[in-house]
N, C-alpha and C positions, 0 to 999 in steps of 0.2 A: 575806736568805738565809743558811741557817748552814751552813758548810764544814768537814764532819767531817775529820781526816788520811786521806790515801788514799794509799797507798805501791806507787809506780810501780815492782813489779817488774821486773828482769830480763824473768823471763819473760811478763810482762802487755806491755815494752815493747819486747820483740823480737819479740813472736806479731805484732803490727799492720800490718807492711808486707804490700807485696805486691797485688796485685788480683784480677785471673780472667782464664779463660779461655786454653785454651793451646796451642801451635803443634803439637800433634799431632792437636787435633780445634777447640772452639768460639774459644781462643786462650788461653792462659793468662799469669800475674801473674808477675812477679819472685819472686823467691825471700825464703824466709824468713833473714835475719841468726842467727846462733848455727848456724847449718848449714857454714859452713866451706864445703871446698871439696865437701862431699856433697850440698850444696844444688842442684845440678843436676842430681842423680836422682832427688831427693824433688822437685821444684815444678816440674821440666819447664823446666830452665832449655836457651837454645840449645845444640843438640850437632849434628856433621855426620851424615847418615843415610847409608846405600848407595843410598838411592831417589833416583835423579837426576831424578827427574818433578817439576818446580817445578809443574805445578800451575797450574788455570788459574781468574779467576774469574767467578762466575753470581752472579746474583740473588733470594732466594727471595720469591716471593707471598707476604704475608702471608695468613693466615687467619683474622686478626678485623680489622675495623673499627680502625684504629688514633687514634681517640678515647677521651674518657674515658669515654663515653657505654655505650662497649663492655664495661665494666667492671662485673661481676654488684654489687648491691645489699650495701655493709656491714652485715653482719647484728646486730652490737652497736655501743655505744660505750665508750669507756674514759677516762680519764685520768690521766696519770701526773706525778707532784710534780716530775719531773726532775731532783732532787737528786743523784740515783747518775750519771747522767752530767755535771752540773754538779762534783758533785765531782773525779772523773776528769780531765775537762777543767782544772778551776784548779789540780790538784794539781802540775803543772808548776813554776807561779808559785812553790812552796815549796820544789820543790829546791835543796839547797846542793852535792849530787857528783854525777856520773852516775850512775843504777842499773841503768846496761848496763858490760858488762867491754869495754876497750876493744877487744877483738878481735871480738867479736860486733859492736859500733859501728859498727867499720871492714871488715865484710866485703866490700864493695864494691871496696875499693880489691884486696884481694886476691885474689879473685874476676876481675873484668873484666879479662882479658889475652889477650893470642891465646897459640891453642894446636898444635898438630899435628891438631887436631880443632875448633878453634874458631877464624874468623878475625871481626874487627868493622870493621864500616864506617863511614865520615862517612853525611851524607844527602847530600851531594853524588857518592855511589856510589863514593868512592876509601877502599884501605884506611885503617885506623888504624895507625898507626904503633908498635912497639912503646915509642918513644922518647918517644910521644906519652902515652900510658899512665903511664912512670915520671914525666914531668912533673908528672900531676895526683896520684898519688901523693906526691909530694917539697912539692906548694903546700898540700895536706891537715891538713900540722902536726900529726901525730899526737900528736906529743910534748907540745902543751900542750892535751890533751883536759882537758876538769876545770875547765882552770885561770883561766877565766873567771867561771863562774857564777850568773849573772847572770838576774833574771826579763826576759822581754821578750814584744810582741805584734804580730801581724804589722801593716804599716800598709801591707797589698792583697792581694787575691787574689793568693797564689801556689803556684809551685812548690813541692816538699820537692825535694830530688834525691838520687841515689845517690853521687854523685861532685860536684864542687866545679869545674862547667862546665855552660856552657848547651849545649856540642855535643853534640847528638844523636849514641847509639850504637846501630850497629844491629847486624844480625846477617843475612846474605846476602839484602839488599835485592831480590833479581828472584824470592825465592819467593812464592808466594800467602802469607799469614800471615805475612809478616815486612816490615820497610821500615818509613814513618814508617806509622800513629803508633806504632810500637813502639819508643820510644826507651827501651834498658834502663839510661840514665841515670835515668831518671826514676822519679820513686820514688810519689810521692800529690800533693795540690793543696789548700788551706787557703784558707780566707777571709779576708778580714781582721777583725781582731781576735781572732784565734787567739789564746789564750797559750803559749808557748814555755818551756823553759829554754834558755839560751845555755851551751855547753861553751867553745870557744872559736872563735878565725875561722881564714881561712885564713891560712897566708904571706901573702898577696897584698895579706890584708882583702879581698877582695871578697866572701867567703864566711863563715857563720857555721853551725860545725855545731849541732843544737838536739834538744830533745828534746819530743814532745808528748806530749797522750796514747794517740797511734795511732802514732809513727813516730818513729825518729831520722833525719837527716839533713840534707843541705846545704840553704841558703836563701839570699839573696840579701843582703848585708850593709842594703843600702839597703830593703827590704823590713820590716823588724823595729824596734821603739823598746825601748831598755832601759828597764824602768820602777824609779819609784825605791819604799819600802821603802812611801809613802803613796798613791801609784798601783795599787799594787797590793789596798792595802786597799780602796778605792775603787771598784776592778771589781769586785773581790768583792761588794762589799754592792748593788750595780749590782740593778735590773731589768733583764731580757732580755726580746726579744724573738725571733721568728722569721720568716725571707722566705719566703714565699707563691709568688713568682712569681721565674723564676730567670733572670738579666743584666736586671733592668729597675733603671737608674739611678738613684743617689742623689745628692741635689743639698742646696747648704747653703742658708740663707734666701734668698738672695740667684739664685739658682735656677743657680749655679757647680757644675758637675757633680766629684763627688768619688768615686765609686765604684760598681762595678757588683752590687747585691744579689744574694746566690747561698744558694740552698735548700740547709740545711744550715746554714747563718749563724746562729750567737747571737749579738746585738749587744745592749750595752748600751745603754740608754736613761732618762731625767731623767721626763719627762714626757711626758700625752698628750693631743687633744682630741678631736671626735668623730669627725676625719677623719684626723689624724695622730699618730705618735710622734714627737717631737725628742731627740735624746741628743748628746752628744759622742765623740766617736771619734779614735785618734789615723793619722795620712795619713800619704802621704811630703812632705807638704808643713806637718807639724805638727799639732796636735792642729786638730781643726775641730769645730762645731757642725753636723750633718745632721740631716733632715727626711724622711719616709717613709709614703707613704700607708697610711694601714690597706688601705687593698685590694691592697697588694704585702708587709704583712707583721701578725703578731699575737702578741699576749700567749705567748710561752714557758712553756710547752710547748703545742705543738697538743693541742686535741681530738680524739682518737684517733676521729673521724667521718666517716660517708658524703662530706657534703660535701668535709672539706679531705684526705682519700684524693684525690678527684676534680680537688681546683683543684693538688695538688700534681702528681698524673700528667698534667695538662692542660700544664703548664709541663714538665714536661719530656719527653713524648713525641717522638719524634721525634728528639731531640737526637746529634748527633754520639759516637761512642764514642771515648773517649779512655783508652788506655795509661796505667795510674797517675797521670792527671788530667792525662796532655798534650793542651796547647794549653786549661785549664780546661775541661776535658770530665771525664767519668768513665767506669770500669770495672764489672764488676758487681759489687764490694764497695764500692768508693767510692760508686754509685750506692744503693745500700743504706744505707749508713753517712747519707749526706747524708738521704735521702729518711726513712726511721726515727727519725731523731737530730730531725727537726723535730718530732718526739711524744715527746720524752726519753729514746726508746729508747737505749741505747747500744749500740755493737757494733764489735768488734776490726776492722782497717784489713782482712784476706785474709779469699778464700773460703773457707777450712778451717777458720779459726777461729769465723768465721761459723757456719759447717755445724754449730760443736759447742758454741752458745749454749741452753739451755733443755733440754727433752723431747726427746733424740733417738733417732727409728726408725732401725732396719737396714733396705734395701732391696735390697741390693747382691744376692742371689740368687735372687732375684723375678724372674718373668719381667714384659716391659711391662704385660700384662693384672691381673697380682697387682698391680704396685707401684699403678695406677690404682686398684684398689677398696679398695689402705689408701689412698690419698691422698682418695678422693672420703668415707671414712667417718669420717677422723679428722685430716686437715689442717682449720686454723682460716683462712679469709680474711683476708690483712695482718700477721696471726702465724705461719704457718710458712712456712721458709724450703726449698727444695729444692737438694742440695747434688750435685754431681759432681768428679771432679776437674777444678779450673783452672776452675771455674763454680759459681756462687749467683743461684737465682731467688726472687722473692718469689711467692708462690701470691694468686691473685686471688677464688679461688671458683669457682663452677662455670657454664657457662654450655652452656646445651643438653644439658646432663649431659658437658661436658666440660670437664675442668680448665682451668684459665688460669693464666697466670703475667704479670709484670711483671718486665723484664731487661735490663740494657745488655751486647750483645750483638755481638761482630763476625762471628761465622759459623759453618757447620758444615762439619765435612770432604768432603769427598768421595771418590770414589773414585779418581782421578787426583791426589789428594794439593791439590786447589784448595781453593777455601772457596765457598760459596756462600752471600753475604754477608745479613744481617742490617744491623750498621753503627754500631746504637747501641740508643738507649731503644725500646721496642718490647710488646706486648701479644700476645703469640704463644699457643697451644695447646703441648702438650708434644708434639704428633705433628709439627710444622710442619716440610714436608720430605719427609713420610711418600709425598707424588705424584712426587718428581721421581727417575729413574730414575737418575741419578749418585748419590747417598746412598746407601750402603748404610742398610738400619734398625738396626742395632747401631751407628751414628754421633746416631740420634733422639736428641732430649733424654732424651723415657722412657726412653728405654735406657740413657742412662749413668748415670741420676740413681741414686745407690748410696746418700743418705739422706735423712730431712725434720728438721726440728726444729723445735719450737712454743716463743715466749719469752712472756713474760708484758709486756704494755703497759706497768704500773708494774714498778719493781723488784722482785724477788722477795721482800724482807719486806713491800714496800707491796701485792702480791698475794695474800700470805699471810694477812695482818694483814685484808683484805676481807672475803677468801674463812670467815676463824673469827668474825668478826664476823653475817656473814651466817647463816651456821650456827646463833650463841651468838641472833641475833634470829627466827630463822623457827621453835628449836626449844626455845626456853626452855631451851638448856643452857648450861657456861659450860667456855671452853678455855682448860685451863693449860697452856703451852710447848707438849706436843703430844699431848696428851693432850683428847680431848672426856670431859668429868664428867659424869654423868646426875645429877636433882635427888633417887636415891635411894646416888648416891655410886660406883655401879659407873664404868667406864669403859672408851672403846675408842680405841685411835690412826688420830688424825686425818689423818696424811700416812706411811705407810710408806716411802718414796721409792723406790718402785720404777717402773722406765721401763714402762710396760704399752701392749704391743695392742689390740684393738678385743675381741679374746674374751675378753683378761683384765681388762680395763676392764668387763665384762657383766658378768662372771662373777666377779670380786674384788676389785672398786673399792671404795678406802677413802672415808671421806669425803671429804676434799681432791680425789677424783678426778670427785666429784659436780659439779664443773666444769672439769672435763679439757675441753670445749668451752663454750663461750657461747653461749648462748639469745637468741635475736632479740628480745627482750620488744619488744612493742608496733610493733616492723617492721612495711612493711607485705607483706604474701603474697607471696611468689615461691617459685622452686625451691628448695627446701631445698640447705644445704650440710654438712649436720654430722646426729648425733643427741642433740645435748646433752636432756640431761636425762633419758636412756636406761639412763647410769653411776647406781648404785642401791648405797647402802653399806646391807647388811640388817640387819646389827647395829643401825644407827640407827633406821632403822624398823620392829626388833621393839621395840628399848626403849619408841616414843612410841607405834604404835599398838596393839600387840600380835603378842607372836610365837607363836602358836597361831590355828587357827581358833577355839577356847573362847573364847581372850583380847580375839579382834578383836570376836567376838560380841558380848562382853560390854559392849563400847565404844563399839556401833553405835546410833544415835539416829535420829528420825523426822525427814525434810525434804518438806516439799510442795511440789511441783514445778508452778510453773505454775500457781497456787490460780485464776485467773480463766480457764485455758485445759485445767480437767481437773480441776487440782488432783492430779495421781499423788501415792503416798505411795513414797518412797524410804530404802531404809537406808544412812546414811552414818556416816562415823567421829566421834565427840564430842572427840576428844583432838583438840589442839593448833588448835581451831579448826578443824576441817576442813569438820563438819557448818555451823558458821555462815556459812564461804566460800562455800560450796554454795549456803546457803539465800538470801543478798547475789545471788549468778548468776542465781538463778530470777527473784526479787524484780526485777529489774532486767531481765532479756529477759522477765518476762510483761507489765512494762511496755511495751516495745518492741513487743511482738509487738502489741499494740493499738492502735500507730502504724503499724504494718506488716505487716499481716497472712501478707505472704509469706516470714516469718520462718518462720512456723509450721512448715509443712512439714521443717522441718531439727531440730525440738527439742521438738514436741510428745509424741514416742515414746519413750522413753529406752532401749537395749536393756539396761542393768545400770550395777549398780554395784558392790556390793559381791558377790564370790564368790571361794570358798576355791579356788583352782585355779595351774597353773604356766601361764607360756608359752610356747606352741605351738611345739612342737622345741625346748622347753629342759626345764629343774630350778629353772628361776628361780621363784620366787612373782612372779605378776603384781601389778602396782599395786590391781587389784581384791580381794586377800588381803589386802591392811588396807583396806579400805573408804572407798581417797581417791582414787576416778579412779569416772567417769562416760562412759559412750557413749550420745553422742545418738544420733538416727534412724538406723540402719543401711542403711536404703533409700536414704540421700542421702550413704552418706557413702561413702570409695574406703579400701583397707589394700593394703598391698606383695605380700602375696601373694594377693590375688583377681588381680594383673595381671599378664594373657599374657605381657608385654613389658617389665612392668618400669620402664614409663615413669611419672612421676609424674602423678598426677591428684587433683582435690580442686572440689567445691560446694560447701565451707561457707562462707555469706557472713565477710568479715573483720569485722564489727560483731558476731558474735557471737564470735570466738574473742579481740577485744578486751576483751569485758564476763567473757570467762572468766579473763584473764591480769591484767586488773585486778584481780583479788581474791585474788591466789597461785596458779591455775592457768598449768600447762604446757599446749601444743597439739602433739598426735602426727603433726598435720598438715606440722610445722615440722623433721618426721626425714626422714633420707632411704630409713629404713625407714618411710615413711608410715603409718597410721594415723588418716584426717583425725574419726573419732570418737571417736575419745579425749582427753579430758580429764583431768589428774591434778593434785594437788594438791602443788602443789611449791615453800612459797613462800619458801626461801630464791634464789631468783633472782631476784626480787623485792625483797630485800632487797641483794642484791649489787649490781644496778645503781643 
């Protein structure tokens, strides 16, 4: 593996802390470091209110099935090199200073004090002391920050902390939302084999403040191994691997239990055979050899797949919510970070910075009903995130025509200032709540959720670099920097970088916006979730098929449809192959159709294919203006607005919209503006996947 320099900003390595969720509604994260003492206005840190209503607490119904099973059909796959968060990750190992100012470092210590407005408690419900405070202050050792420097790696799951002590700090213990696990000592939770930089430790040594690539703070001296200058080279050039299934035990040959696997985990590894990984890892009891079944862990980075979506949310459904990863539990950004980071994804430690990874929507003035019909038309399943303050959900897709999310989650407000709890990992609807007469609905998830964001699976040059590929093969053109060149030297830009909506994504999508969504290729049928392949750059497809009705004419060629079931004669497009894909579709369902006669009915009628026209309530040229989309039998087939209600519907068997997508054909079938007769010929998707 080769590890470019990646330079652990300031502000890359102060945005990381933090979690979700917050004590004015679903429960929210510590605050961000570099905030000083105004970090308790910005992140909802504890303050005393005038509402003496502690608040009492209920429990909500779920409203899905809380298996994976519940979970709508991933509609692509991806895979991503994992280099960009590998690098992230080892860039630790290379620090020789901090690249945080030591004030931003240490806001903790500055910050946590009692106030005339703020008092903090043990868990054993007595206050803190203010004497108690300057003690862990005075053991912190501010003064030799730096002056260690040291590479090291954790040797167990553990804590990060805020402060340089294992006592829990709380913040008025007998309200609903506050108490354990809200220890705002607590900072985030690391696997083992983390890599660290070491600053220095405490007075005490028991404590070592460190720097990763999500977090600065305390760690536990005994917790960490310094590595030396060839250890380090060593991990790097390591293969990794990743855990599957999260607290199932690892044992060395000898079958001596050495550590508990935790989803989110990159471990290195030596070797493998057809049932396990063996590597070395170093412990608190010294370096050991460990053993790991392939069905509890796999080749790093996951395949972005239906399947390991399902076995990763299977493991951790259910799971306890834990405060900045008290008690090794997680947060809803930690829960993120873990769960995503097993596919290479990388992503900042808080919800906010989370919320503002990739393509981000505005929602925030939307009423519930609005933000629902941008999310149902243009969030991606697994790639966009739903962001509120003190909260980040993952979007699941859609199921009954209703959104879903994945979230660790501890509650929502209510109107007596309680919570009614959630608790942890969970599969909820965005309305969940929406029955129980203590919520108000301006407390809903819909309701608070103020943005979405879509990240890209690979890195964004490793999805760049796909996406002009795909392009440079489906259209015989060739892209320089960012520029698409046509083969008679004109040319148009390929990525404008502009953040677009759903009307301007119709109506002025560049080509790179030609997969602003992903296409199910070859999936098998269900509810649509997206309308990929809807986004139409015109420029591109006047240059290849022609941009004039004259021009398209003159391009159009004979295709026989079905020669053993009619034989129809059809006019299709000759450029770029389109009429040949065509005539491969036919060639191939008149065969079928002679195996199966009950095909017939759905494709022996074609209603058109090529015609010079816009569509219907637009200005757009339809796919039928260049003469590469086909509509079978219109008697079998359903489109969005023939229905009353809006509900999706579709007859076309899947063996024919597979024999269409085999050959570069898109299925309208697969929008969630339906159209299950439409066929268009679209075959950089084809080439993408």
């Amino acid at each position: 593996m080769k590890f470019d320099k990646f330079i652990l900003s300031t502000a890359v390595a102060i945005a990381m802390l933090g979690g979700c969720v917050s004590p004015k509604d679903t429960r929210d994260a510590v605050n961000l470091p570099g905030q000083g003492a105004n970090a308790a206005s910005a992140y909802d840190m504890p303050e005393e209110s005038a509402d003496e209503n502690l608040g009492h607490i209920s429990y909500l119904e779920f409203d899905v099935d809380q298996n994976a099973n519940a979970l709508p059909i991933l509609p692509f796959e991806a895979q991503s090199s994992g280099e960009t968060l590998l690098q992230k990750r080892f860039n630790a190992l290379d620090l020789k200073v901090p690249t945080i100012a030591a004030k931003d470092a240490f806001w903790a210590l500055e910050y946590y004090k009692n106030t005339s407005k703020r008092q903090y408690f043990f868990s054993n419900m007595r206050k803190v002391p203010n004497e108690w405070f300057e003690k862990v202050r005075k053991n912190a050792s501010v003064e030799s920050f730096g002056k260690v420097s040291l590479p090291a790696v954790t040797t167990a799951n553990a804590s990060l902390r805020n402060l340089p002590t294992d006592e829990a700090v709380l913040y008025n213990p007998v309200r609903a939302g506050e108490g354990l696990p809200f220890d705002y000592a607590q900072l985030s939770f690391v696997s083992i084999g983390y890599p660290l930089y070491v600053s220095h430790f405490s007075a005490d040594g028991a404590w070592a403040f460190v720097g990763s690539d999500a977090a600065w703070g305390w760690i536990k001296s005994t917790e960490i191994k310094i590595l030396s200058a060839d250890a380090v080279q060593e991990l790097k050039n390591s293969k990794f691997l990743s855990i599957v299934k999260d607290e199932e035990p690892v044992y060395d040959k000898n079958g001596n239990f050495l550590f508990y696997g935790r989803i989110g985990a990159i471990l290195p590894f030596q070797s493998e055979d057809q049932f396990k990984f063996y590597g070395k890892i170093q412990t608190q009891s010294g370096l050991k050899n460990y053993e790991i079944s392939k069905q509890s862990a796999s080749r790093f980075p996951l395949k972005f797949s239906d399947e390991n979506v399902r076995a990763l949310a299977s493991s951790l459904l259910g799971q306890s919510y834990g405060w900045g990863g008290f008690g090794g539990k997680r947060d809803c950004s930690l829960f993120l970070q873990d769960f995503l980071g097993s596919f290479g994804v990388w992503l900042p430690r808080n919800s906010k910075a989370q919320g503002q990874i990739g393509k981000v929507v505005n929602l925030a003035n939307l009423s519930a009903e609005e933000k629902l019909n941008v999310i149902k038309t243009q969030a991606v399943p697994y790639r966009t995130l739903f962001h509120m303050n003190g909260h980040i959900m993952l979007y699941a897709g859609l199921r009954e025509n209703e959104p879903l999310a994945v979230h660790d989650v501890w509650g929502i407000r209510t109107k007596d200032n309680g919570r009614a709890m959630i608790g942890g990992v969970a599969i909820t609807t965005l309305k969940i709540g929406s029955d129980v007469a203590d919520i108000d609905p301006k407390r809903l998830l819909v309701s608070r959720i103020n943005s979405m964001n879509t990240f890209e699976v690979a890195s964004g040059e490793e999805a760049s670099l796909a996406k002009k590929s795909a392009i440079e093969k489906a259209y015989g053109v060739k892209i320089v920097g960012n520029e698409v060149i046509f083969t008679d030297g004109s040319k148009v830009i390929f990525d404008d970088g502009e953040v677009k909506d759903t009307a301007h994504l119709l109506n002025l999508a560049d080509v790179e916006d030609t997969f602003a969504q992903p296409y199910p290729l070859f999936k098998p049928l269900s509810l649509p979730n997206n309308d990929a392949g809807r986004y139409r750059n015109y420029e591109l497809l006047d240059k290849i098929y022609g941009a004039s009705e004259a021009e398209v004419k003159a391009n159009l060629t004979d295709v026989v449809w079905l020669k053993n079931h009619g034989g129809k004669t059809l006019k299709f497009n000759s450029k770029n192959s389109a009429a040949t894909a065509l005539q491969a579709v036919s060639n191939e369902l008149d065969a079928l159709a002679l195996q199966k006669p009950e095909l017939l009915k759905f494709i022996d009628n074609p209603s058109g294919t090529f015609n010079w026209r816009v569509i219907e309530g637009t200005k757009r040229k339809s796919a039928h203006s260049y003469g590469i989309a086909i509509d079978i039998n219109t008697d079998k087939s359903d489109y969005w607005r023939w229905s009353k209600d809006g509900s999706y519907r579709n007859q076309i068997p899947e063996e024919i919209v597979r024999v269409f997508e085999k050959h570069g054909f898109i299925w309208g079938g697969r929008w969630v503006s339906f159209d299950t007769m439409h066929f268009e010929y679209r075959p950089e998707f084809g080439h993408l996947r």
